[in-house]
C-alpha atoms as one frame of an Amber mdcrd trajectory, in Angstrom:
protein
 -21.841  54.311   4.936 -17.923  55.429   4.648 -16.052  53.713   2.329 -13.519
  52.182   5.388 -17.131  50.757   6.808 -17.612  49.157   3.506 -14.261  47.299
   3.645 -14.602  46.179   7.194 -17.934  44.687   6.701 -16.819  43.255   3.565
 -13.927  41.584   5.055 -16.457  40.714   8.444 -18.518  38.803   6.094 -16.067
  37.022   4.205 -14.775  36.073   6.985 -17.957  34.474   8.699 -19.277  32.725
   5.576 -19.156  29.307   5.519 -15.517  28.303   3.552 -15.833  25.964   0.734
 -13.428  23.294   0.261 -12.493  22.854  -3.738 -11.566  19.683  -5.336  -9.058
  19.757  -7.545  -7.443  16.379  -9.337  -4.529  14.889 -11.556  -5.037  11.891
 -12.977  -2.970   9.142 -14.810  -4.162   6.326 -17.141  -1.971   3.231 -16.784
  -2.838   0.424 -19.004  -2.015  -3.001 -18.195   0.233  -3.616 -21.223   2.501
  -0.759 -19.625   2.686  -3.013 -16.536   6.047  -4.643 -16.398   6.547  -8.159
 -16.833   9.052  -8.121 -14.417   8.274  -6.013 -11.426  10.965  -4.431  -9.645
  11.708  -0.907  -9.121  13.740   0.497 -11.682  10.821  -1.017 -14.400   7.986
   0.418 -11.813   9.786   3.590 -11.821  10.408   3.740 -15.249   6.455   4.252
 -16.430   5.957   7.949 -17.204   2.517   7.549 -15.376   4.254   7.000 -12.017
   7.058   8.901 -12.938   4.876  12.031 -13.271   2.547  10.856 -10.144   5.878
  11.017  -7.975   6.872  14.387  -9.120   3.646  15.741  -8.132   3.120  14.073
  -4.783   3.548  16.756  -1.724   2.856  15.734   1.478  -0.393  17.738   2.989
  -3.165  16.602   4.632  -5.688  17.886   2.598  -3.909  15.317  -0.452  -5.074
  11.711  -0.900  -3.083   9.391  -3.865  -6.299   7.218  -5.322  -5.709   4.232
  -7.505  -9.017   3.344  -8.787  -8.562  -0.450 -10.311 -10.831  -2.822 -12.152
 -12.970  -4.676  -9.598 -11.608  -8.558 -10.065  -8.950 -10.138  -8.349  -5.837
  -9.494 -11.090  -7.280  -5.674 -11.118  -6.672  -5.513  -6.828  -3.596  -7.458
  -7.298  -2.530  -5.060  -9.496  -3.539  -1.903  -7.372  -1.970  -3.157  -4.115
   1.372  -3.983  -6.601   1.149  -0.393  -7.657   0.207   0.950  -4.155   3.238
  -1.061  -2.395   5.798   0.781  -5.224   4.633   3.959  -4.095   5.056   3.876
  -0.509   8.646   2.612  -1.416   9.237   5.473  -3.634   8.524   7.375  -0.871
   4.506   7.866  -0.223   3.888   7.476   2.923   1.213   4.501   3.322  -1.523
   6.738   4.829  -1.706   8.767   1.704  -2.737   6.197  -0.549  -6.160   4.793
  -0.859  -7.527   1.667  -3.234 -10.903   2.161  -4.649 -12.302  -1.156  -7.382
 -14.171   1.250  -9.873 -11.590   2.250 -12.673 -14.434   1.365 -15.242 -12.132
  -0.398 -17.497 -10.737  -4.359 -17.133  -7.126  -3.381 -18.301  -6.685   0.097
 -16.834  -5.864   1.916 -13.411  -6.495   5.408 -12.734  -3.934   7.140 -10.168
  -5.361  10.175  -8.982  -3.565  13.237  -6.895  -6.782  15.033  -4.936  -6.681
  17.859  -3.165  -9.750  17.891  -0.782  -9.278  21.939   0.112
């Protein structure tokens, strides 16, 4: 086989296999003693957790923003706090999703994921 043939079937069967999405992830520990006691923007702003989430955040439809929070009442309460800062920083609602399984009864993981 000529070495052109080569590259065209190379490139003909790269082409036709299947494509394999790759997950790729940031995450951010927030404790709850970093939770403000006063909750307003400039405080919620001011962690370097969210700070650093907010930097990273691009709009694409392959991205979801998780927060994964402890599974009790104070822990959702928490989340949907945390959740309804972020869309007013500017993440748009659709982005963001709540899951109860951070593992830990005083923590929150926020997660960037990239489901390409």
């Amino acid at each position: 086989m000529k070495p052109l043939s080569r590259l065209l079937l190379f490139f003909l069967l790269a082409l036709a296999a299947p494509v394999i999405f790759a997950v790729t992830e940031y995450s951010e520990t927030l404790s709850r003693a970093q939770w403000p006691e006063e909750v307003n923007g400039t405080n919620i702003s001011a962690i370097p957790q969210v700070s650093q989430i907010l930097r990273l955040f691009v709009e694409d439809e392959n991205i979801t923003l998780e927060i994964h929070y402890p599974n009790n009442d104070l822990g959702k309460q928490w989340a949907e706090s945390l959740g309804y800062w972020l869309v007013t920083f500017g993440i748009p609602i659709h982005y963001v999703k709540l899951f109860a399984d951070s593992g830990a009864a005083d923590q929150i993981v926020i997660s960037l994921v990239d489901r390409r």
